[in-house]
N, C-alpha and C positions, 0 to 999 in steps of 0.2 A: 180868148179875151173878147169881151163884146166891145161893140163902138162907143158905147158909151166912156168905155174906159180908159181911151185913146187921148181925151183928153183931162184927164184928172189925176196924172202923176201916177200910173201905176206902181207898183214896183214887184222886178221879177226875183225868183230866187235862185243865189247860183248856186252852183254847183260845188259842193267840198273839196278842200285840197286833200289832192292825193297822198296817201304816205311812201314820204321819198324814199323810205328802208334806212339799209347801214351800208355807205361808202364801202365800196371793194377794195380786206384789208391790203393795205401797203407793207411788204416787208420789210426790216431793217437791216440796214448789215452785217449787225452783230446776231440776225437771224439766220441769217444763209453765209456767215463770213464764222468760224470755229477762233479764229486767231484773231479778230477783231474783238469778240467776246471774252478772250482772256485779254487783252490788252484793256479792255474796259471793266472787268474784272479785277487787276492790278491796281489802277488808276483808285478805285474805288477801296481796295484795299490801301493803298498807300493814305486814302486821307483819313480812314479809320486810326491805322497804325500813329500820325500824325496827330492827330487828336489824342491818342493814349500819350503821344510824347510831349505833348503841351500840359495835359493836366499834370504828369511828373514834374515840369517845368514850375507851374504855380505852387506847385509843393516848396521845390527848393527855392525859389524865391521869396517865399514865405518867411525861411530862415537864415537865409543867405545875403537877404540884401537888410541893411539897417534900417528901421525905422523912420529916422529922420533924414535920410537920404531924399536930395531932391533931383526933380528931370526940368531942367530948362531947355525951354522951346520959341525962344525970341523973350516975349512980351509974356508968355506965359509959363507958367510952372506946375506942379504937381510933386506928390509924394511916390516917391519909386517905389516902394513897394508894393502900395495898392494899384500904383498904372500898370506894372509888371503883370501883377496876381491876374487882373481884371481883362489885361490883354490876349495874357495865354487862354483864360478859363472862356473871353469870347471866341476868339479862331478854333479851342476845338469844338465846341457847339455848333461853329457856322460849319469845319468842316466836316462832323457828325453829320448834320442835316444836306451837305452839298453831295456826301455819300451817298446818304438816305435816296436822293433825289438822281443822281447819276445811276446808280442800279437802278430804280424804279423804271425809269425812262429808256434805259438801254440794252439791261437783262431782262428784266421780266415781261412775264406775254401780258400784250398790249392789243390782244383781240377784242373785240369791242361785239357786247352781246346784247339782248333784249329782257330785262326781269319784269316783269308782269305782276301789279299788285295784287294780293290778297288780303282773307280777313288775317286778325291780328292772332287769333288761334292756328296754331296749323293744323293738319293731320301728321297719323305717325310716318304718312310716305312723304311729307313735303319735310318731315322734320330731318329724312333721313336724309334728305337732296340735298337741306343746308350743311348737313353733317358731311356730305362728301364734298360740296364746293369750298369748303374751308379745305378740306384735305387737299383737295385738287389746287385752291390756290397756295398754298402751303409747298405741294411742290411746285409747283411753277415758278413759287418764285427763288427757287434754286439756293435758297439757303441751308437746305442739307446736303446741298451736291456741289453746291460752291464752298469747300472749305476754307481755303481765304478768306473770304468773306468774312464768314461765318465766325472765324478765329477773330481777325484780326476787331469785328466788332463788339465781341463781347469783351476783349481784351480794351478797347478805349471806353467802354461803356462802363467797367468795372474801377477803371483808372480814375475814370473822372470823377467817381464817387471820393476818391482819398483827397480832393482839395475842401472837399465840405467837412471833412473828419480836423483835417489841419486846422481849417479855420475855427473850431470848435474851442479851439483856443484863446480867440477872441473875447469869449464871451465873460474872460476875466481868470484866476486864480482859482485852483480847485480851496474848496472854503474849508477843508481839513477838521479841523474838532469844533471851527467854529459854531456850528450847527446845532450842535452840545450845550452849549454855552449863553449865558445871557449876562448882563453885566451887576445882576441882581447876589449880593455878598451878605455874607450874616453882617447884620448890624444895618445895614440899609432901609432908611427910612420909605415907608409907603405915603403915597403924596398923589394931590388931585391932579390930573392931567392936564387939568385946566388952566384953576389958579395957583397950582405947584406950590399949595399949604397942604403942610405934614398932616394926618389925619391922628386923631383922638377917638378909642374905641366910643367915649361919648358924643362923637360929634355922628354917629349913625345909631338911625333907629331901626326898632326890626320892620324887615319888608325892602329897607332901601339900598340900593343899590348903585355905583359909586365906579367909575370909571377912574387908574390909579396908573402911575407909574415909578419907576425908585429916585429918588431924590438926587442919584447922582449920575442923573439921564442930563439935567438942563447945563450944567457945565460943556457939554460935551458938542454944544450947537454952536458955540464961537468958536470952540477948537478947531473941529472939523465936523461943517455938514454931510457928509457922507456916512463917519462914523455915527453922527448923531441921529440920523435916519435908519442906519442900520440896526443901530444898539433900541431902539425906539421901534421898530418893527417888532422885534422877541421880545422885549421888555414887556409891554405893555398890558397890563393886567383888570381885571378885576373883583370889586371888595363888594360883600354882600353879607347884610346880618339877619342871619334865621334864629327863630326861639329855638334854642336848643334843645327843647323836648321833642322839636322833627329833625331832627340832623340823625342822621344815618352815617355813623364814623367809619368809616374802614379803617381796618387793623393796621397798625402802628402809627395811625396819625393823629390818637389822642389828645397829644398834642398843641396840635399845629393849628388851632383855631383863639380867637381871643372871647369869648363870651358870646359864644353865637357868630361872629365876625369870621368869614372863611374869606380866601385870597385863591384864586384861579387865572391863569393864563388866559389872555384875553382872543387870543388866534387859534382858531376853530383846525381840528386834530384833522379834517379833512384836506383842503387844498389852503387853508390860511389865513379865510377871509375873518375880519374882527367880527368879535361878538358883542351883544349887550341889546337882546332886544328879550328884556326878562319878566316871566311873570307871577307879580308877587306868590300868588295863591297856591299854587302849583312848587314852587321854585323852580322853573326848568326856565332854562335859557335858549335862545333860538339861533341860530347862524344865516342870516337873511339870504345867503349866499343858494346854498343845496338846502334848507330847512332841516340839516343835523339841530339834534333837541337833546340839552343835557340836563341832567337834576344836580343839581346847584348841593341839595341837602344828602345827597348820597356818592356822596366822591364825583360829582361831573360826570358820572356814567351817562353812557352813550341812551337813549331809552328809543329815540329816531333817528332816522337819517344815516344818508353813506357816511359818514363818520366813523372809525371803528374804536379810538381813543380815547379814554375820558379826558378832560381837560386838565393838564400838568395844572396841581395844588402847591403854593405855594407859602412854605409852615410860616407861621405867625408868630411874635412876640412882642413886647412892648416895654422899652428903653426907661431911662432913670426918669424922664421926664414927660413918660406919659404916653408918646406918641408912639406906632402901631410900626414896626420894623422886620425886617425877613431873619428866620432864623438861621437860616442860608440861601445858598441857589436853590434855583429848581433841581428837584430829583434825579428827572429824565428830563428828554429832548423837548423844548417847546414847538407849538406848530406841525405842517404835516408830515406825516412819516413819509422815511424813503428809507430807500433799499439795504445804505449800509446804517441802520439806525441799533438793527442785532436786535 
């Protein structure tokens, strides 16, 4: 350094910290102790075991305790069943994970190494090395050699799956033929969804298209909203009049049209979603949902789309007074197909 620079703040450069390495390992007891290590073994097993006898637990309290059963605790209360259900299903998860975490820390080896990065390709000898340190942790951490263990956790892991099988129960009534079924009867007027006025083959022209449901859907909303949301899901349909010189009839449903006027299920054969985004020219209807596309003039066949269904048709006739009525239910199942549909 010259004089000059003695007084102009130099600045020197230090020197790099050294690399401290890796602490010399410490053994544990249950390293050099054989009877410490089943005793910690045990321990671990027991809260495995534990946890399978909790999730049994929230099984039978599921049906075991009543519904309207309550837990008073001073000032405050609860539903016994769900603090029951909610109690057991947390203790064994905490003691699932207090397992997880007691082997971790007390079995398995806890020697402390150096991995060095690379690129994100390997070669086939680095690919081999990851292939053996998985093997190598694999045994280390002694769950093929520790049977206990091993039992006792797939056994509480297995268990704890049967409170989410129970609860499945919750999710209401298996809906039996309901599914089948729609509230649509012979003699059942077709009616705007809207203004819920009965429809006249003359009151559509060709091209239009007419969102409808059965006339003795709207009763059913002071009785019961539930029903009435329900029956109003399947129900819901709709009217469309083609010149019948393009209609494409499928056999035996001669029929079931009034003058060009056809009548289709308005919940798309895929997962549900309502339909009615239609185009005159074409007559194909679209499903905004997955873009299933159906032809309106050739039985609702499928022409796009994950859709595999045409849309349930719905036969047509018309009453002493004119207005546009079902000449029964639907055929088959409205909506999307499931498993026991046959």
């Amino acid at each position: 350094m010259s004089g000059d620079d003695h007084g102009h703040g130099a600045v020197e450069l230090a020197e790099p910290i050294a690399d401290p390495g890796i602490e010399p390992h410490e053994h544990r007891i249950t390293d050099i102790d054989p009877k410490a290590a089943d005793r910690v073994e045990r321990q671990v097993a027991t809260m495995f075991t534990l946890a399978g006898l909790l999730a049994l637990g929230a099984c039978v309290a599921y049906f075991a305790i009543p519904r309207d059963a309550v837990l008073q605790f001073g000032p405050l209360s609860g539903n016994a069943n769900n603090m029951t259900i909610g109690l057991c299903l947390g203790l064994a998860l905490f003691l699932i994970g207090a397992g997880a975490i007691q082997w971790a820390k007390k079995l398995m080896v806890d020697t402390e190494i150096v991995e060095y990065r690379h690129a994100a390709g390997g070669t086939p000898e680095q690919r081999a090395d990851i292939i053996e340190g998985f093997q190598t942790g694999a045994a280390e951490s002694g769950f093929g050699r520790r049977k206990l263990i091993r039992r006792s956790l797939i056994g509480a892991m297995a268990l704890l799956g049967l409170p989410a099988i129970v609860l499945l129960r919750d999710l209401g009534p298996a809906p039996g033929r309901k599914l089948y079924n729609t509230i649509w009867a012979q003699g059942i007027r077709v009616v705007n969804d809207v203004t819920l006025r009965p429809i006249k083959p003359s009151d559509l022209v060709v091209g239009q298209l007419v969102n409808g449901a059965p006339a003795n859907l709207a009763p059913l909303q002071e009785e019961s909203p539930v029903e009435y949301q329900n029956a109003k899901a399947k129900a819901a349909v709709i009217v469309v009049r083609i010149a019948p010189n393009e209609i494409r009839t499928p056999a035996g449903r001669e029929n079931w049209g009034i003058d060009g006027i056809l009548c289709y299920s308005k919940i798309c054969t895929h997962v549900g979603c309502p339909i009615s985004l239609y185009e005159q020219t074409t007559h194909h209807v679209l499903c905004p949902c997955h873009q299933s596309t159906f032809d309106l003039a050739d039985g609702a066949k499928v022409i796009f789309g994950p859709a595999a269904r045409p849309l349930p048709q719905l036969p047509l006739a018309v009453d002493a007074e004119g207005y546009l009525v079902a000449q029964s239910g639907f055929t088959e199942p409205v909506g999307p197909s499931f498993w026991e549909r046959g």
